[in-house]
C-alpha positions, -999 to 999 in steps of 0.1 A, spaced: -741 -161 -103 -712 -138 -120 -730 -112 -97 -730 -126 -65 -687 -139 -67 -684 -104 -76 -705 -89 -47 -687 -116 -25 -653 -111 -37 -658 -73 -31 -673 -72 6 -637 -103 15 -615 -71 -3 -634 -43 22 -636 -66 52 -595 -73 46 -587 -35 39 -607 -26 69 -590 -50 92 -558 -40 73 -543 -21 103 -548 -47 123 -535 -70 112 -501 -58 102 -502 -44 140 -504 -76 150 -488 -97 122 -458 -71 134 -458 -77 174 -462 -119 164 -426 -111 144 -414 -89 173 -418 -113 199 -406 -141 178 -374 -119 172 -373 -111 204 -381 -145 222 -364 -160 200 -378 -194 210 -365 -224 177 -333 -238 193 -302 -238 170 -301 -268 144 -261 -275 157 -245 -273 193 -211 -290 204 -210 -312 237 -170 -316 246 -172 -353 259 -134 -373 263 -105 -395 253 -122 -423 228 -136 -456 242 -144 -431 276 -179 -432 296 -181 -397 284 -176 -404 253 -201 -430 251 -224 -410 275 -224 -382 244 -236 -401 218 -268 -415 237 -273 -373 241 -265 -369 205 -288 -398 198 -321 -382 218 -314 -344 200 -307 -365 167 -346 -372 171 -355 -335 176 -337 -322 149 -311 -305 165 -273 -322 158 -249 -323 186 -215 -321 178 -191 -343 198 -163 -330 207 -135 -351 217 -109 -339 248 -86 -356 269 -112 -350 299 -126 -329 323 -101 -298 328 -101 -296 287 -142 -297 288 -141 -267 307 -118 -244 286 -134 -254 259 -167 -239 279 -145 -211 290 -138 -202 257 -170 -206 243 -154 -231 219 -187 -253 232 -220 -254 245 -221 -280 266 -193 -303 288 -189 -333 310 -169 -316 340 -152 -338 369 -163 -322 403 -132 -317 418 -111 -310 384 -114 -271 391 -119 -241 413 -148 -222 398 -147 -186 396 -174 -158 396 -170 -152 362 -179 -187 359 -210 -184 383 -219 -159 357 -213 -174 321 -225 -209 328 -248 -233 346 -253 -266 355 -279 -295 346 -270 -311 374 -243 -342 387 -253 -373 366 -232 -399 378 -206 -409 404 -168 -415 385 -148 -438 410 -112 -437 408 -100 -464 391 -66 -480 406 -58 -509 386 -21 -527 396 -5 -559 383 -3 -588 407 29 -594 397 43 -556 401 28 -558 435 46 -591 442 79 -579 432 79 -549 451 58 -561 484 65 -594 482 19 -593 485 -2 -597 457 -29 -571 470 -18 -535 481 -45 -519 504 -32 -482 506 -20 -455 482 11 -452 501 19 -485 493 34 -473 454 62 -453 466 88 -461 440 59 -478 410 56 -469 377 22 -453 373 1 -437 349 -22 -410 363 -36 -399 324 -34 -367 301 -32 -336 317 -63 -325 308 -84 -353 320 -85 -340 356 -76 -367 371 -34 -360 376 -47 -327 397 -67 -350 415 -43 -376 424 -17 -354 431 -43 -341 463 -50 -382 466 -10 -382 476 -6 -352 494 -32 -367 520 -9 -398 520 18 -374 528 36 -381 494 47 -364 461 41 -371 423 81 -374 428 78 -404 448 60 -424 423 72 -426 385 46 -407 367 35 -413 332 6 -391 309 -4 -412 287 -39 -415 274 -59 -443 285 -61 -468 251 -18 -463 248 -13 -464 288 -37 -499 293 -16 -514 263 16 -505 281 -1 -516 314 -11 -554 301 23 -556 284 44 -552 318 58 -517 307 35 -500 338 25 -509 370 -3 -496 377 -34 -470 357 -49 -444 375 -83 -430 358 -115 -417 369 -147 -431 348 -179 -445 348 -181 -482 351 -198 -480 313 -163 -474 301 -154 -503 279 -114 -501 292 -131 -508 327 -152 -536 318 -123 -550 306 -99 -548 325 -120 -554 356 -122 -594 339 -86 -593 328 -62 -620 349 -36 -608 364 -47 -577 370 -61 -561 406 -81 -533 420 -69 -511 445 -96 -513 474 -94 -478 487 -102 -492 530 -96 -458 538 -127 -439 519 -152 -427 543 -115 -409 557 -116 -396 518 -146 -383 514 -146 -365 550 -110 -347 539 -127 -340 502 -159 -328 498 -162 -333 462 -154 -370 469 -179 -397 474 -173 -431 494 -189 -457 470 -185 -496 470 -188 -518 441 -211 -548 454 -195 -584 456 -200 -600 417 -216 -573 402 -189 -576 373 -198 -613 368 -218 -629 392 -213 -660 374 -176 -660 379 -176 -635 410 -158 -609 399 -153 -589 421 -151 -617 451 -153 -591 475 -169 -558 484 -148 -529 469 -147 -497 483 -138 -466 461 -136 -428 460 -154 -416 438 -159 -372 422 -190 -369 408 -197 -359 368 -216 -327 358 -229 -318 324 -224 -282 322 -240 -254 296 -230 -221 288 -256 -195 305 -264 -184 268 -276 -218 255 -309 -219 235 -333 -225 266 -347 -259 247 -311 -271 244 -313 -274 283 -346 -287 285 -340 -316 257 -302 -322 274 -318 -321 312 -350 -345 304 -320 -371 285 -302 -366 316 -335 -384 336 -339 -408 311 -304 -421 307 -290 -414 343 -327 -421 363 -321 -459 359 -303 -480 385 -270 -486 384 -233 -502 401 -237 -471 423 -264 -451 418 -303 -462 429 -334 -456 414 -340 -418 404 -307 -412 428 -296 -389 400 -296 -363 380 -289 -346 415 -289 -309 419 -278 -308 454 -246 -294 463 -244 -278 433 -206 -263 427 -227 -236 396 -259 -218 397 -286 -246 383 -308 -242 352 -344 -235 356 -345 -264 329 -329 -289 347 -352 -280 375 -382 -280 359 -372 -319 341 -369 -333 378 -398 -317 397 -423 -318 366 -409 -341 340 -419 -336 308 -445 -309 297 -479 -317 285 -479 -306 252 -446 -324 246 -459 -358 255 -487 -349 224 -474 -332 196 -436 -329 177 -412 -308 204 -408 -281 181 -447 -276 183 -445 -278 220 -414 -254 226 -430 -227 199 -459 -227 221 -443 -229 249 -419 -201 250 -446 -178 228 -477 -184 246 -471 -154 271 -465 -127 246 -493 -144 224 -516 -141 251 -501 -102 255 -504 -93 216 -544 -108 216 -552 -91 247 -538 -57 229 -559 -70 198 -596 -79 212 -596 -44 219 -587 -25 187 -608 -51 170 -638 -30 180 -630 -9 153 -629 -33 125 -668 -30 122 -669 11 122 -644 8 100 -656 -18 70 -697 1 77 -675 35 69 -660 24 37 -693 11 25 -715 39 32 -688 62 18 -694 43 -19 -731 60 -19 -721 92 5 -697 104 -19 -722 118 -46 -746 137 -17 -714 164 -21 -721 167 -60 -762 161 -56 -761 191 -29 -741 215 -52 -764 209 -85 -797 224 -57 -770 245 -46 -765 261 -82 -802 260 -93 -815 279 -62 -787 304 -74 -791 304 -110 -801 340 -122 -825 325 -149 -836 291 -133 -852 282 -171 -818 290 -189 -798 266 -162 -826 237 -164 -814 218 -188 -776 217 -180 -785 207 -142 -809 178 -156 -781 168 -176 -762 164 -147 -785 150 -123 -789 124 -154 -751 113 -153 -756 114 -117 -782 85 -116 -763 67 -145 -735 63 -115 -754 47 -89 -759 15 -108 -724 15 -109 -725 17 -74 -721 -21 -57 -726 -26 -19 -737 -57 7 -774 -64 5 -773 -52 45 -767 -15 27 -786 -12 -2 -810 8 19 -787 36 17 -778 31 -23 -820 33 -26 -819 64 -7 -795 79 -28 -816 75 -62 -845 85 -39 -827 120 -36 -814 120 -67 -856 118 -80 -864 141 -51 -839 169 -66 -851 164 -106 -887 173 -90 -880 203 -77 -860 218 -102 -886 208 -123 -911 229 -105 -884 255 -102 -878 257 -141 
């Protein structure tokens, strides 16, 4: 039994030595590629979201909450908006951003350093006035046009939000100036306290209708929205504008808020990346963006969005590939970090085999080689004893000394161990061995 471990332990050590070069050939390539490829996303990227109590804000931690599950932590990063988001990109102070279209002029530099994942949802422009500011200075408790605010007290939001460079162009088509209106920059939670307590006349802000300062103060008395009749002319003067409407009790339908059709402008919301994010950063944050952003909503349809159309940045190849093939195979069957590995290795695994299958073809000459060499070894030292005895001067006198060593000789080859599929050649070796002591026995 001893015998056979051993006999099995030593033809695993010759098979392994044999395949030795191999295998660190290709052990070495795997590592390469891996380096190379690098294809495990960071464990940590940063998302610059908004002002607390925002959509985006609460649009980031539903992102943070689908990567949570993956293992990879996103960082939240909060801003006063959209124009903040994108210097933070800028700056490569984060990976990814919510960016306002609209809220900047992109440059080629920026068509260069980052992409997009596509818009995810409209943001109207949210005009909200106080019946009684528009009584005292109309003498009407509804206002119908921008122009209508000459002289109120309005806050239009941090400059970093976006939205002051926006409504400032909102005036300049109503042929009017931020100094015709009294302008305040206050973030949102300060400027809606001010707001309910009389102190401002009206809030300007741009936001999804998941904000929680627009669900409330959309069902606060007392306070209005501005019905924007003039957004179809909008949207024709400013391409990054939408004309939306928000539907007739939608709010409430219970109570009927709102009682009538509401028309709005609305910019649309990108989730921007830096070019150099991990490629399965994208592909996680661009199939969450179908999930959370596919669903119906106040103004989006079925599957309306993510939407890559008209995009302002060149567009991911992940986002594309989340909305034409949704989510890969192997992903819907086995843990993501399975999936990606595979994914993003399987060309250069496929490479490095294809390389391999071929030098594997010398595995087998190789481990035969290193066997046969056990018993080959002594033919050197079996020829050179016949050498020396057909040489000898006095074949009688050398006799012994050459027996001698033939004698040692044959003591080595039961040291000798080899697979069963050899001992043919061991068996010809003491065969010689014999065939040598006869003839120097006739000789002497």
């Amino acid at each position: 039994m001893k015998q056979r471990i051993r006999l099995l332990l030593l033809a695993v050590r010759d098979l392994l030595l044999s395949a030795g070069p191999l295998v660190a050939l290709v052990a070495g390539l795997v590592v390469l590629a891996f380096w190379w490829l690098d294809p495990n996303p960071p464990k940590r990227v940063v998302l610059a979201t908004g002002p607390d109590q925002s959509a985006y804000a609460a649009f980031g931690q539903r992102y943070a909450d689908a990567l949570a599950a993956q293992g990879i932590e996103l960082v939240l990063k909060p801003t006063d908006g959209s124009s903040d988001n994108l210097a933070l990109l800028r700056a490569g102070d984060a990976d990814l951003a919510f960016v306002q279209g609209g809220s900047a002029t992109f440059t080629e530099t920026d068509a260069e350093e980052l992409t997009t994942l596509g818009s995810l949802f409209v943001e109207p422009v949210w005009l909200f006035y106080r019946e009684r500011a528009a009584l005292r200075r109309t003498g009407h408790a509804r206002i119908t046009h921008v122009a209508q605010l000459k002289g109120w007290r309005v806050n239009v939001g941090t400059p970093g939000s976006g939205v002051p460079l926006l409504f400032d162009s909102v005036l300049a088509a109503n042929r009017m100036t931020s100094g015709d209106l009294v302008l305040s920059r206050s973030e949102h939670t300060p400027a809606t306290v001010a707001f309910l307590g009389g102190e401002v006349d009206a809030l300007v802000f741009a936001s999804a209708p998941e904000s929680p300062l627009v669900q409330m103060l959309l069902q606060t008395p007392g306070v209005r929205l501005l019905d924007f009749e003039q957004a179809q002319a909008y949207a024709r003067r400013f391409a990054y504008l939408k004309p939306v409407v928000l539907p007739q009790g939608v709010v409430d339908l219970g109570r009927n808020i709102p009682a009538t059709n509401v028309s709005l402008i609305a910019p649309t919301t990108n989730l921007l990346a830096r070019a150099d994010t991990h490629p399965a950063v994208l592909q996680l944050m661009a199939q969450t963006a179908v999930t959370l952003h596919g669903t119906p909503g106040w103004f989006r349809q079925l599957h309306e969005y993510p939407n890559l159309a008209q995009a302002e940045l060149p567009v991911a190849a992940e986002a594309q590939r989340a909305q034409t093939a949704g989510m890969p195979f192997l992903q819907r069957h086995v843990p993501f970090w399975l999936a990606n590995l595979v994914e993003r290795m399987w060309l250069a695994l496929g490479l490095i085999l294809a390389l391999a299958l071929p030098l594997s073809r010398i595995v087998p000459p190789l481990y035969t080689m290193r066997i046969r060499s056990r018993v080959f070894k002594w033919y050197a030292q079996l020829r050179d004893i016949e050498r020396r005895a057909a040489e000898a001067p006095d074949p009688a006198a050398a006799l012994p000394a050459l027996l001698a060593e033939l004698d040692a000789l044959d003591r080595c080859t039961d040291d000798i161990v080899v697979p069963l599929a050899y001992t043919d050649e061991l068996y010809a070796l003491r065969s010689h061995i014999q065939l040598v002591r006869k003839k120097l026995m006739r000789t002497g």
